[in-house]
ROPATOR-98123 format. One record per residue: residue in one letter; x, y, z of N, C-alpha, C, O, CB in turn. Coordinates in steps of 0.05 Angstrom, whole numbers, padded with zeros to 5 digits, always signed. Glycine has a CB too. Layout:
AXYZXYZXYZXYZXYZ...
***
This chain:
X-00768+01778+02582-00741+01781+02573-00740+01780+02542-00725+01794+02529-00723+01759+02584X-00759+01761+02532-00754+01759+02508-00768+01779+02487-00761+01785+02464-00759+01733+02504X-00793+01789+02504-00814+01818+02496-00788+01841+02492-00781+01849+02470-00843+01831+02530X-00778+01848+02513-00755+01874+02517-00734+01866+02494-00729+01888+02484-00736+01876+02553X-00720+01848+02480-00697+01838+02469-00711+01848+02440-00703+01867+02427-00688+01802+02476X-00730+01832+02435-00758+01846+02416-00755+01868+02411-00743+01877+02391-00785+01847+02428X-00769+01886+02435-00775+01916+02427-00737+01929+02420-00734+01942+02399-00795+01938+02461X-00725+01926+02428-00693+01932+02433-00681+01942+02403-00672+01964+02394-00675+01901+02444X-00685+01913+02392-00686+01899+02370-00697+01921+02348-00685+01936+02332-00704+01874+02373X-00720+01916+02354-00744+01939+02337-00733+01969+02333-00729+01983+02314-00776+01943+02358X-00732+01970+02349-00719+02002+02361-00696+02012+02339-00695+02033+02325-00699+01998+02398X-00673+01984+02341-00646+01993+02333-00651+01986+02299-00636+01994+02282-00618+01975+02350X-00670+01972+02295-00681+01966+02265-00661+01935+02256-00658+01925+02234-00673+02000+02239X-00650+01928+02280-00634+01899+02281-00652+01882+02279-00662+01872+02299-00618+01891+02307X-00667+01869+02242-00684+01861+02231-00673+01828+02234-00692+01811+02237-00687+01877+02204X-00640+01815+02233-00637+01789+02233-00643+01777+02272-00648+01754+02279-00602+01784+02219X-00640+01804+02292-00642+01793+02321-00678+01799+02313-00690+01780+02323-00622+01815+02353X-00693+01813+02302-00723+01807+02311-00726+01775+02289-00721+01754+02302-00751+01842+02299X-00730+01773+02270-00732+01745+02263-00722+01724+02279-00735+01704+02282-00722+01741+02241X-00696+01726+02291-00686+01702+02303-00705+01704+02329-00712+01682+02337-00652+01702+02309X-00717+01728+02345-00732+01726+02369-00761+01719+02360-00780+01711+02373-00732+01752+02387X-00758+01723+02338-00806+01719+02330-00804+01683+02323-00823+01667+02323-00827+01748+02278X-00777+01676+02318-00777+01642+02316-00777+01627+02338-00791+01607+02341-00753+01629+02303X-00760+01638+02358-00767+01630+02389-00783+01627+02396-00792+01605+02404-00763+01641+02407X-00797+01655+02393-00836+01649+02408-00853+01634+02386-00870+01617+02389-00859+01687+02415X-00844+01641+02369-00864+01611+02342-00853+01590+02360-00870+01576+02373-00848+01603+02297X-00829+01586+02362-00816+01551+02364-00835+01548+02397-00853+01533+02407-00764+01547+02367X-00824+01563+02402-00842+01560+02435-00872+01547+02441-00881+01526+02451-00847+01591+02447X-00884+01573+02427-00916+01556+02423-00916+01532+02411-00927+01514+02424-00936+01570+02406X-00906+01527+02388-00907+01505+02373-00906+01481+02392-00924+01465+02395-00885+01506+02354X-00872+01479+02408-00866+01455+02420-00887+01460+02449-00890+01439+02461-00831+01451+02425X-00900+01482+02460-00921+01478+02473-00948+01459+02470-00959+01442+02484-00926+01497+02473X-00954+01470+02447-00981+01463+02444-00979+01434+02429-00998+01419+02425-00997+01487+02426X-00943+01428+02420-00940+01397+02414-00942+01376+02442-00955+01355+02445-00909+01392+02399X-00923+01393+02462-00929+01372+02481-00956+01368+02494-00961+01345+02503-00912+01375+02501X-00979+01391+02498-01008+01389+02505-01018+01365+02485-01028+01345+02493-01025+01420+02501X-01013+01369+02460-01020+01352+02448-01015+01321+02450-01033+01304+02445-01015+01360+02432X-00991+01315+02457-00973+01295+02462-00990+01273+02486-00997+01250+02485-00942+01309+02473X-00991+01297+02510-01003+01294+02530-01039+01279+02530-01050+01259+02539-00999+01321+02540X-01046+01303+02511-01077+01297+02510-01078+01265+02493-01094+01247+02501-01097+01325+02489X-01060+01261+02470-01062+01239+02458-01053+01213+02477-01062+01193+02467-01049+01242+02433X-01044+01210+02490-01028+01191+02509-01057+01186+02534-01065+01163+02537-00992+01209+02524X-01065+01202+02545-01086+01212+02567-01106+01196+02547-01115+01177+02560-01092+01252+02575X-01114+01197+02524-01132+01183+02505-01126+01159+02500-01143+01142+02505-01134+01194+02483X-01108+01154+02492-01098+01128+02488-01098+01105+02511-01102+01081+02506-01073+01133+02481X-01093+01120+02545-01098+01105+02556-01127+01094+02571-01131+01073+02581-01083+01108+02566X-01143+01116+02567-01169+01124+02568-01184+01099+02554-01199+01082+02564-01173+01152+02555X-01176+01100+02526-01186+01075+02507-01179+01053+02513-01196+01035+02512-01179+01075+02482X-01155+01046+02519-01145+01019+02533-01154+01015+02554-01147+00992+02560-01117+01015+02537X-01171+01026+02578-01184+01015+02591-01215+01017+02584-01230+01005+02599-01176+01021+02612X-01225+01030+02565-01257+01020+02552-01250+01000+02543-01258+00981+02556-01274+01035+02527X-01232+00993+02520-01222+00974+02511-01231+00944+02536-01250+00929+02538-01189+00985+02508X-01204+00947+02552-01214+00923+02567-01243+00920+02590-01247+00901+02605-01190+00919+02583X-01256+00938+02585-01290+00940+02594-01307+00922+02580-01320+00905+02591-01304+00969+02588X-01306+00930+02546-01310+00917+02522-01310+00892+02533-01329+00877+02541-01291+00921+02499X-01286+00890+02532-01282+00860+02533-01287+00845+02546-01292+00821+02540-01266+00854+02533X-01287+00856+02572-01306+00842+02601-01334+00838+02603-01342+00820+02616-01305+00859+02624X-01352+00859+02588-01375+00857+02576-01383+00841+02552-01408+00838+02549-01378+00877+02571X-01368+00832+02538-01368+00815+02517-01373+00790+02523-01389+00775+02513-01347+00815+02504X-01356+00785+02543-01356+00758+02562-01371+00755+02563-01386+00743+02547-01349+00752+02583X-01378+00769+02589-01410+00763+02603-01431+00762+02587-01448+00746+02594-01419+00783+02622X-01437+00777+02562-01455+00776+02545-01451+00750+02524-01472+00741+02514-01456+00802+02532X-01429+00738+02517-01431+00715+02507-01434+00683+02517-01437+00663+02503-01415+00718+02496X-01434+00687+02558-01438+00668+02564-01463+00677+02576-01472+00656+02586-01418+00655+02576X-01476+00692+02581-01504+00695+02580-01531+00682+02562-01550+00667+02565-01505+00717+02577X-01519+00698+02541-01537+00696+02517-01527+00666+02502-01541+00659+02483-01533+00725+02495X-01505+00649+02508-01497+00623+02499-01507+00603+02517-01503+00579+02511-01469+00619+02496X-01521+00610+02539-01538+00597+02560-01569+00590+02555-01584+00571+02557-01536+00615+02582X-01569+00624+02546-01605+00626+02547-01608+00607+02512-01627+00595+02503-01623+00675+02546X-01586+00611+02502-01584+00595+02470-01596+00576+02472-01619+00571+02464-01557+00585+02457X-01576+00558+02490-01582+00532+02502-01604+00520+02515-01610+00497+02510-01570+00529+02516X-01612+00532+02527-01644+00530+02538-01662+00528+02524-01678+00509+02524-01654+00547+02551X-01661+00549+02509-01684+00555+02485-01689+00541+02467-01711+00538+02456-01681+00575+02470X-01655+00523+02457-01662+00498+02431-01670+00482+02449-01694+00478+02447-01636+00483+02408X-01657+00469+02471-01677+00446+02481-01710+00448+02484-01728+00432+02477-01667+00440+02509X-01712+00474+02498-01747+00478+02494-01760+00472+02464-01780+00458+02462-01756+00513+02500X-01746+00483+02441-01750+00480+02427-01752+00459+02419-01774+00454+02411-01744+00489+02421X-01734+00442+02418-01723+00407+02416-01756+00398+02427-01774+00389+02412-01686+00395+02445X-01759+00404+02462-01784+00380+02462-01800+00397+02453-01820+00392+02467-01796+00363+02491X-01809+00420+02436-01843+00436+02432-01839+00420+02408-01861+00409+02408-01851+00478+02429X-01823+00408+02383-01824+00398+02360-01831+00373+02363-01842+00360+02344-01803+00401+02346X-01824+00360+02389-01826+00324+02398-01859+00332+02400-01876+00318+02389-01804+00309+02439X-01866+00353+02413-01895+00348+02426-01912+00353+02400-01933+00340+02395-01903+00371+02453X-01905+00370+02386-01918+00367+02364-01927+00349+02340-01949+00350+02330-01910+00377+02358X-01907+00334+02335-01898+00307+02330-01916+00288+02343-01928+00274+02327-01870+00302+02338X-01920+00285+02369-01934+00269+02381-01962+00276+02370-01978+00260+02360-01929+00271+02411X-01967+00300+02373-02002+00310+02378-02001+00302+02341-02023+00290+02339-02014+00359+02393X-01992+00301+02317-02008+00305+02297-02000+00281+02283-02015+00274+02265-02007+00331+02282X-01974+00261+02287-01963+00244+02277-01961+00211+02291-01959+00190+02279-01940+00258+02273X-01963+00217+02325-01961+00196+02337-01991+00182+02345-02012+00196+02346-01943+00202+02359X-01991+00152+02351-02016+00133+02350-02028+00143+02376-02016+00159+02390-02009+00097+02351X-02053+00135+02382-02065+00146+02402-02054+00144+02434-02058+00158+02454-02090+00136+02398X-02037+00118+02429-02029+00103+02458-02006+00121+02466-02001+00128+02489-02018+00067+02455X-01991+00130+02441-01969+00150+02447-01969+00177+02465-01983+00196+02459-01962+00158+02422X-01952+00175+02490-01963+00203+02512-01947+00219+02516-01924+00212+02514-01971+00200+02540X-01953+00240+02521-01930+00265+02532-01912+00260+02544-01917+00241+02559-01936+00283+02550X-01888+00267+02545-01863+00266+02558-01870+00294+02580-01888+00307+02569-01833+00270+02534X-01864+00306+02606-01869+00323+02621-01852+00348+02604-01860+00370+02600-01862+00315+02651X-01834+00339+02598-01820+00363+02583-01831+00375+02559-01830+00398+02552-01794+00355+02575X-01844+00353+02546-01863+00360+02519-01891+00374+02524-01903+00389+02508-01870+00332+02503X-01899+00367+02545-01925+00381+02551-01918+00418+02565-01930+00438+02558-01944+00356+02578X-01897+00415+02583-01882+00433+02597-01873+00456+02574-01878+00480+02577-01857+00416+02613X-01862+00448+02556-01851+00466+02528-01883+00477+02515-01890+00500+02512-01830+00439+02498X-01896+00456+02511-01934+00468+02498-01938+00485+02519-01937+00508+02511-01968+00440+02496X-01942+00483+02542-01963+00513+02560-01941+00539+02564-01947+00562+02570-01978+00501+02603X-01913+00530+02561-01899+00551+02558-01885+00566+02539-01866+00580+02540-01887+00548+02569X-01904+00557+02517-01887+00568+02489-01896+00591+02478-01895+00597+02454-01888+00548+02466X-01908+00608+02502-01911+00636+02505-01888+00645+02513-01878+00664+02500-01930+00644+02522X-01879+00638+02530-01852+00647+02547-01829+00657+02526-01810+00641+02528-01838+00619+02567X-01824+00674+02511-01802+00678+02495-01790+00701+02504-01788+00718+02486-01809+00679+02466X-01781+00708+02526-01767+00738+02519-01734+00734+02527-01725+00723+02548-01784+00766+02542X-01715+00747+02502-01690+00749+02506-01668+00768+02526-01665+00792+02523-01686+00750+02486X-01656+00753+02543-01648+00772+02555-01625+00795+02548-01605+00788+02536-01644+00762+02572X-01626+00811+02552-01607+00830+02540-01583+00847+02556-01582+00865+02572-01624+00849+02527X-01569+00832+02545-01537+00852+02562-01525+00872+02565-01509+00874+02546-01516+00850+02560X-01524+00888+02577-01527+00914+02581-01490+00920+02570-01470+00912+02582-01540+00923+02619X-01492+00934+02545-01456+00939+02537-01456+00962+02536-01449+00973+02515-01441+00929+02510X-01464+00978+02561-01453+01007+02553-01426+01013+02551-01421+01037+02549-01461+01026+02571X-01407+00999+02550-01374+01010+02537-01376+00998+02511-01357+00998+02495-01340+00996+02555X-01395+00990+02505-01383+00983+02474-01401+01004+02460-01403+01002+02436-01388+00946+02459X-01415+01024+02474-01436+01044+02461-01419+01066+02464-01424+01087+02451-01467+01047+02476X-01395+01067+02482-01382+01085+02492-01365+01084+02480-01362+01106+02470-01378+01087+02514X-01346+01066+02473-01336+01067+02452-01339+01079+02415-01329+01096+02400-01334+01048+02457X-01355+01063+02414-01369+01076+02387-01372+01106+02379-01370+01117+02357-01395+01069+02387X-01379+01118+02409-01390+01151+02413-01366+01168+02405-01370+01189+02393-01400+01160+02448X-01345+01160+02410-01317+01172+02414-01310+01186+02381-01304+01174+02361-01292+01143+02424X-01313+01209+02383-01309+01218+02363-01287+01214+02339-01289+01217+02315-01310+01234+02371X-01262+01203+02359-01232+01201+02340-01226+01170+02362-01234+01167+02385-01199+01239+02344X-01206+01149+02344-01196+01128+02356-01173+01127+02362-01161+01127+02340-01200+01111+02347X-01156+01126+02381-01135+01122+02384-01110+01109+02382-01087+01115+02380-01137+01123+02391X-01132+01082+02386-01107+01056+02387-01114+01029+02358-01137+01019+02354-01111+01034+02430X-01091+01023+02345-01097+01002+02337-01122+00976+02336-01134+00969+02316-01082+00999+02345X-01124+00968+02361-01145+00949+02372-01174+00964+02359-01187+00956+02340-01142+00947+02410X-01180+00987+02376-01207+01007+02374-01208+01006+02349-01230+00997+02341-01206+01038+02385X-01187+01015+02322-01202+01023+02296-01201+01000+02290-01223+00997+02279-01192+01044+02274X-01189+00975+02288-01194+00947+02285-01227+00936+02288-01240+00923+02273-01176+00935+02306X-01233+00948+02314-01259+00936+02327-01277+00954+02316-01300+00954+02326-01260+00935+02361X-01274+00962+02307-01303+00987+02296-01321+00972+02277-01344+00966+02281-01291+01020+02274X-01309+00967+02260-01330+00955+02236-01350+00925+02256-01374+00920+02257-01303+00938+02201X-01337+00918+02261-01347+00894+02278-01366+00907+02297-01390+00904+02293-01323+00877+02294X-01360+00918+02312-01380+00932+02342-01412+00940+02330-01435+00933+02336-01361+00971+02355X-01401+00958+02311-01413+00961+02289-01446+00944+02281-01470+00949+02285-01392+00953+02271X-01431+00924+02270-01445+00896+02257-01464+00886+02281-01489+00885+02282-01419+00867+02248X-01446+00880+02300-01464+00874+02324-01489+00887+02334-01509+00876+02341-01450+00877+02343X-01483+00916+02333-01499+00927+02343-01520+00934+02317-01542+00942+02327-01485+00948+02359X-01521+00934+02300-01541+00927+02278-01559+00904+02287-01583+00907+02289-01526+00920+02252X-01545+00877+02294-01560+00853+02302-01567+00861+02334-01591+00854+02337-01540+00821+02297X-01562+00867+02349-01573+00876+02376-01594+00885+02379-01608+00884+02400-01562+00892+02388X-01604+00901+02345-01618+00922+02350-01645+00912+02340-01667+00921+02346-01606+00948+02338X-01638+00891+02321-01657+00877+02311-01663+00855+02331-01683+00842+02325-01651+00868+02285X-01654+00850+02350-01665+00833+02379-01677+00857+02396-01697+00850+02409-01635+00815+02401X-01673+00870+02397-01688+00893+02424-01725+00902+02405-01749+00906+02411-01655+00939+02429X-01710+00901+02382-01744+00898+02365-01764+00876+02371-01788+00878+02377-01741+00892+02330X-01743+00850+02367-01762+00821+02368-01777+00821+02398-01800+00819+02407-01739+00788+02364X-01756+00824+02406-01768+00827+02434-01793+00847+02444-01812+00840+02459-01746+00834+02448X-01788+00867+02436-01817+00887+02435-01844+00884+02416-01865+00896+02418-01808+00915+02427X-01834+00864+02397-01861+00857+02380-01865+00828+02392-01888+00821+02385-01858+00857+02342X-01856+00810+02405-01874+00783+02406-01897+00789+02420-01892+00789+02444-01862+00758+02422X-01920+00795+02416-01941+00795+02422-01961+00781+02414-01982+00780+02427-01945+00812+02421X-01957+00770+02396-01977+00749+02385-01970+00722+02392-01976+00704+02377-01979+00750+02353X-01955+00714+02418-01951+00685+02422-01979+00685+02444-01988+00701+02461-01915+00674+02437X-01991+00655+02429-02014+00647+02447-02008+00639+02478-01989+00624+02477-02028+00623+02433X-02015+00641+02500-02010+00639+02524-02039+00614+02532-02060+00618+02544-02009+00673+02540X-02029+00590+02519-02038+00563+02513-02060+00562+02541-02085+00565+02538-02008+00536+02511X-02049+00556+02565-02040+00552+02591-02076+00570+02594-02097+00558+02595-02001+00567+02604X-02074+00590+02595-02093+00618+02601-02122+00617+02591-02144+00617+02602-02081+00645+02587X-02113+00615+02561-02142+00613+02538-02150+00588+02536-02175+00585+02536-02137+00622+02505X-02136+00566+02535-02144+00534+02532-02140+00515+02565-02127+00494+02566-02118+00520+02505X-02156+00528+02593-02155+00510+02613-02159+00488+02614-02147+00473+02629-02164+00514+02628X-02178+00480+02595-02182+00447+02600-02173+00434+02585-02175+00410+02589-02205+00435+02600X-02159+00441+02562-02141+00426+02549-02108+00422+02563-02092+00405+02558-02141+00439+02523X-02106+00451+02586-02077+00454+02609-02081+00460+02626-02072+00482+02635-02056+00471+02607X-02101+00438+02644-02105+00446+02673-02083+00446+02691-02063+00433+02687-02124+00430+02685X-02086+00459+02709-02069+00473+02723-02068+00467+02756-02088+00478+02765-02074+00500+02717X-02058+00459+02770-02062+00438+02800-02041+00454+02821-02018+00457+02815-02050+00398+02796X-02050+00462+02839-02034+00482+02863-02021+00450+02872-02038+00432+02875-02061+00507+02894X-01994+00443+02876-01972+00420+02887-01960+00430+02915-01950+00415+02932-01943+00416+02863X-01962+00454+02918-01944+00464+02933-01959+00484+02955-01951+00507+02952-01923+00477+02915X-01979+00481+02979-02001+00506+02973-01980+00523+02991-01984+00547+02988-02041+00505+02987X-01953+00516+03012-01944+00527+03028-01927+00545+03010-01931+00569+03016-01934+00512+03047X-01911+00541+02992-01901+00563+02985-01912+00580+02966-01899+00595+02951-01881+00559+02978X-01942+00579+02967-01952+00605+02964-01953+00629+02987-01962+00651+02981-01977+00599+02957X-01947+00625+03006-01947+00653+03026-01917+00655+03034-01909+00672+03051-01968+00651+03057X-01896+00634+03019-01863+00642+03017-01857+00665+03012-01869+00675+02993-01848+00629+02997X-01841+00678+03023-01832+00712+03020-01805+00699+03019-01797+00676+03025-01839+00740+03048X-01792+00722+03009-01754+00729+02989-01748+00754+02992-01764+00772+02989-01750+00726+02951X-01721+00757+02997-01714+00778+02995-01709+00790+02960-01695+00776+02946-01693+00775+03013X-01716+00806+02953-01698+00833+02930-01669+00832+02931-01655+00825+02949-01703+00867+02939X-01663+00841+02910-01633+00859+02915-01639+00879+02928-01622+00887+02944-01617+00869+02891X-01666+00895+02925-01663+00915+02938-01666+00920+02965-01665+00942+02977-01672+00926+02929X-01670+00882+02977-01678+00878+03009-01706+00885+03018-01710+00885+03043-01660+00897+03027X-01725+00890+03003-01753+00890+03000-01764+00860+02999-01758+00844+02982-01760+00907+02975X-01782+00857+03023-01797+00830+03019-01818+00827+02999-01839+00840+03002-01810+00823+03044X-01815+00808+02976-01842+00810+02967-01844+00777+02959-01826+00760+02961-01847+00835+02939X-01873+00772+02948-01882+00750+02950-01871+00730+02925-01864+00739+02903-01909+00755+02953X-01872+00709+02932-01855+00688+02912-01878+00667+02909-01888+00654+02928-01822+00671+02927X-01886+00668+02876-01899+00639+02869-01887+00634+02851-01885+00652+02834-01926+00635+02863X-01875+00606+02844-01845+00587+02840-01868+00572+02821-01891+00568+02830-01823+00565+02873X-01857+00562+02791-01871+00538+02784-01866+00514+02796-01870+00493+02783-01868+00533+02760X-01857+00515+02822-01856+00493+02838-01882+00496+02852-01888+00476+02865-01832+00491+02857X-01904+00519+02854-01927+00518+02869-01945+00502+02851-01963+00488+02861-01939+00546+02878X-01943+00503+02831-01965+00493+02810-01964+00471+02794-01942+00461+02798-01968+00511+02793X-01976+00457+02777-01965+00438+02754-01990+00446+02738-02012+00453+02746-01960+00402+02761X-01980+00442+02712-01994+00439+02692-02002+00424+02674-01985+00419+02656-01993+00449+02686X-02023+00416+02672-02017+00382+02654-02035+00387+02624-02045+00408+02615-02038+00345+02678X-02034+00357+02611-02031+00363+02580-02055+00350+02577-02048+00326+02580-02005+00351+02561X-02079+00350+02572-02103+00336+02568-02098+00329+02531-02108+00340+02512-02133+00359+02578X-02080+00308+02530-02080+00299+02503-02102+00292+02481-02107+00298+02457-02069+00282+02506X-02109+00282+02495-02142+00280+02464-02156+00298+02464-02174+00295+02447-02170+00258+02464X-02156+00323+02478-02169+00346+02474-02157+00362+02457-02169+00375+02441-02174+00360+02496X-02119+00362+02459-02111+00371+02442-02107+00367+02413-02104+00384+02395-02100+00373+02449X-02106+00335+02414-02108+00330+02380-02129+00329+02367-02128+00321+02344-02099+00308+02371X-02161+00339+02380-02177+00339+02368-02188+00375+02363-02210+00378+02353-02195+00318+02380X-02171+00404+02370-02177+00425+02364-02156+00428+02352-02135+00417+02359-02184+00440+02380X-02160+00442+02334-02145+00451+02306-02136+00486+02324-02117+00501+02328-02173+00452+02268X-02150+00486+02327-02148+00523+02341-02122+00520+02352-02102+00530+02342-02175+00535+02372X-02123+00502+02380-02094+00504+02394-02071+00487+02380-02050+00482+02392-02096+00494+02424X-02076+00479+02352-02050+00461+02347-02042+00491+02329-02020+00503+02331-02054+00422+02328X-02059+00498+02315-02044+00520+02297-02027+00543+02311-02009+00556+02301-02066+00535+02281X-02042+00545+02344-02033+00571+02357-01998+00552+02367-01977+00563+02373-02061+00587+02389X-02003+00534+02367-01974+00531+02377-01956+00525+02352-01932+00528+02354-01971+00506+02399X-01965+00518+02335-01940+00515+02311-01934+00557+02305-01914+00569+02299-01959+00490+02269X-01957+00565+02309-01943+00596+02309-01926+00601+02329-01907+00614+02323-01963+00618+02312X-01929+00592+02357-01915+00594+02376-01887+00591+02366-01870+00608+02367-01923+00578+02396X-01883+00563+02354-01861+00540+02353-01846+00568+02326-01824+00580+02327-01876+00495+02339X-01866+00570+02307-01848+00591+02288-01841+00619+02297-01828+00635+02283-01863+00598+02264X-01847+00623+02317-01839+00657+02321-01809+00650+02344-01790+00665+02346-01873+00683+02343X-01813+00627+02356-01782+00619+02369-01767+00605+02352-01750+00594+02365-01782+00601+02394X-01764+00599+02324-01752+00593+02309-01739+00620+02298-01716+00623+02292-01765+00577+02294X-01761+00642+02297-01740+00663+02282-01732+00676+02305-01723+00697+02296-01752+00687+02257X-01730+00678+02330-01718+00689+02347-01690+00672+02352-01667+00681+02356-01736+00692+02368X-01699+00648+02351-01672+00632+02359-01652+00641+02330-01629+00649+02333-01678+00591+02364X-01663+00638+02307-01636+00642+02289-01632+00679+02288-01611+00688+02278-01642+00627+02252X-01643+00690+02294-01634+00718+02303-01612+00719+02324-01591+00732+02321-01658+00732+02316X-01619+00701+02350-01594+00700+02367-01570+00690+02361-01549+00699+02370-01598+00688+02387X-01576+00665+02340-01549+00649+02336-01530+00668+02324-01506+00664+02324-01551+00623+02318X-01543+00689+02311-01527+00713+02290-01519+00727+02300-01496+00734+02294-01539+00730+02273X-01533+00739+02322-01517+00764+02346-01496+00753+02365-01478+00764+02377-01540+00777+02369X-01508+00725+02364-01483+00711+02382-01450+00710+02369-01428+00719+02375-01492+00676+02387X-01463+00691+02345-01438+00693+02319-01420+00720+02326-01396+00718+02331-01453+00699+02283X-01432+00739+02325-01419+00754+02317-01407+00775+02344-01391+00794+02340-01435+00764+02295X-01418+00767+02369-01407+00768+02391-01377+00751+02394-01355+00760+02399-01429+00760+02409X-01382+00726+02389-01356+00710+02387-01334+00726+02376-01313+00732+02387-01358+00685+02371X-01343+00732+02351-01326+00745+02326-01301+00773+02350-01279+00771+02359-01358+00767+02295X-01321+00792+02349-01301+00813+02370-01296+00799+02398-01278+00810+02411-01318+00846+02379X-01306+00778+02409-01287+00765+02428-01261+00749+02420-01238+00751+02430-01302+00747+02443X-01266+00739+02409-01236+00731+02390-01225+00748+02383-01204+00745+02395-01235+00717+02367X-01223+00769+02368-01211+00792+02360-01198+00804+02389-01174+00808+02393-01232+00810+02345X-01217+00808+02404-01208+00827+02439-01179+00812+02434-01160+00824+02424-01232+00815+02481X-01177+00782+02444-01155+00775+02447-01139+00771+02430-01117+00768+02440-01156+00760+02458X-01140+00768+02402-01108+00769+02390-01098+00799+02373-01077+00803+02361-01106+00740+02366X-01119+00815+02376-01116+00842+02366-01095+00856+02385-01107+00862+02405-01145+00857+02367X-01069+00864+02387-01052+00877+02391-01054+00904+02409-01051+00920+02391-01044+00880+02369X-01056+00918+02428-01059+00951+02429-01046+00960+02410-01045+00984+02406-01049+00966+02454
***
């Protein structure tokens, strides 16, 4: 209708009816391609408000994860410094605590666990932000994931912790306690039986005057004791700063 009114127009050389019809179809597309737009931005917006609250559900779980394994790790730490203390500072009569000897054959054991945040990677990816909260959270997500990245490193280089327990047996002999639940089977998540040996099958004990008289294994464990010192203040930083955008999640506005 409005093509024919056009040509009509054209025809009769009625130059104020073709301008007033070529503004129609301008105005037309225009408020078309405003409301697609309208649409697509709203469709986005709510799109982000639920990564948004993904984030945030992931944040959780990653800050009471990693504020767990925190916890564990300074106490290990706590008795590997007592045991140390003992072996180079305390009188001869002075003996292991089980936890202090327990922290020495396991102060190989360092690996951090890591929380899987793919919406906060998904977020980031997003070419344009939508909402308030999101460009708020950027610089921060950011930061984090700078320190994340420098934990997924630490974690792929500890290789040089001595595995005390392995190389030094008679200084950490090792005693089967349990012989039946060595042929204990468990289920998987994936419902696959496979075999379970529990440090409840074993103990490992601390042959003290063997240890304060080799220099070899006291040095390999103060390296031990230093490479979980810079891992632990690596975590306390990624943690920090986990807190940081969990606090933010909640008083940041959509």
């Amino acid at each position: 209708m409005i093509l024919r009114r056009f040509a009509t127009a054209l025809r009769r050389q009625d130059w104020f009816t073709v301008v007033i019809e070529t503004l129609i179809v301008v105005l037309g597309v225009f408020l078309g391609l405003q409301v697609n737009n309208w649409n697509d931005a709203k469709t986005e917006k709510t799109t982000e408000r639920q990564l948004l609250s993904q984030v945030q559900t992931d944040i959780q779980a990653a800050v009471s994860l990693k504020s767990e394994w925190l916890a564990e790790m300074t106490a290990h730490r706590k008795a590997l410094v007592e045991a140390v203390d003992v072996i180079q500072n305390k009188p001869a009569k002075h003996t292991l605590t089980d936890a202090e000897c327990r922290a020495m054959w396991s102060s190989h054991l360092l690996f951090y666990p890591v929380a899987p945040l793919g919406s906060l990677d998904e977020l980031l990816a997003r070419s344009s932000l939508h909402t308030a909260k999101a460009e708020a959270l950027r610089p921060l997500l950011l930061i984090y994931r700078d320190h994340n990245e420098v934990i997924l490193q630490l974690n792929t280089s500890l290789t040089g912790l001595a595995n005390l327990g392995d190389t030094y047996s008679d200084a950490f002999p090792r005693y089967v306690i349990s012989p039946s639940d060595l042929d204990r089977t468990g289920n998987d998540p994936a419902g696959e039986h496979v075999a379970r040996v529990t440090d409840t099958t074993f103990q490992t004990t601390c042959v003290l005057d063997m240890i304060r008289t080799d220099q070899t294994i006291q040095n390999k464990l103060l390296s031990n004791l230093a490479r979980t010192d810079g891992v632990l203040q690596r975590v306390a930083i990624e943690l920090s700063a986990l807190k940081k955008i969990e606090a933010d999640l909640l008083e940041t506005t959509p």
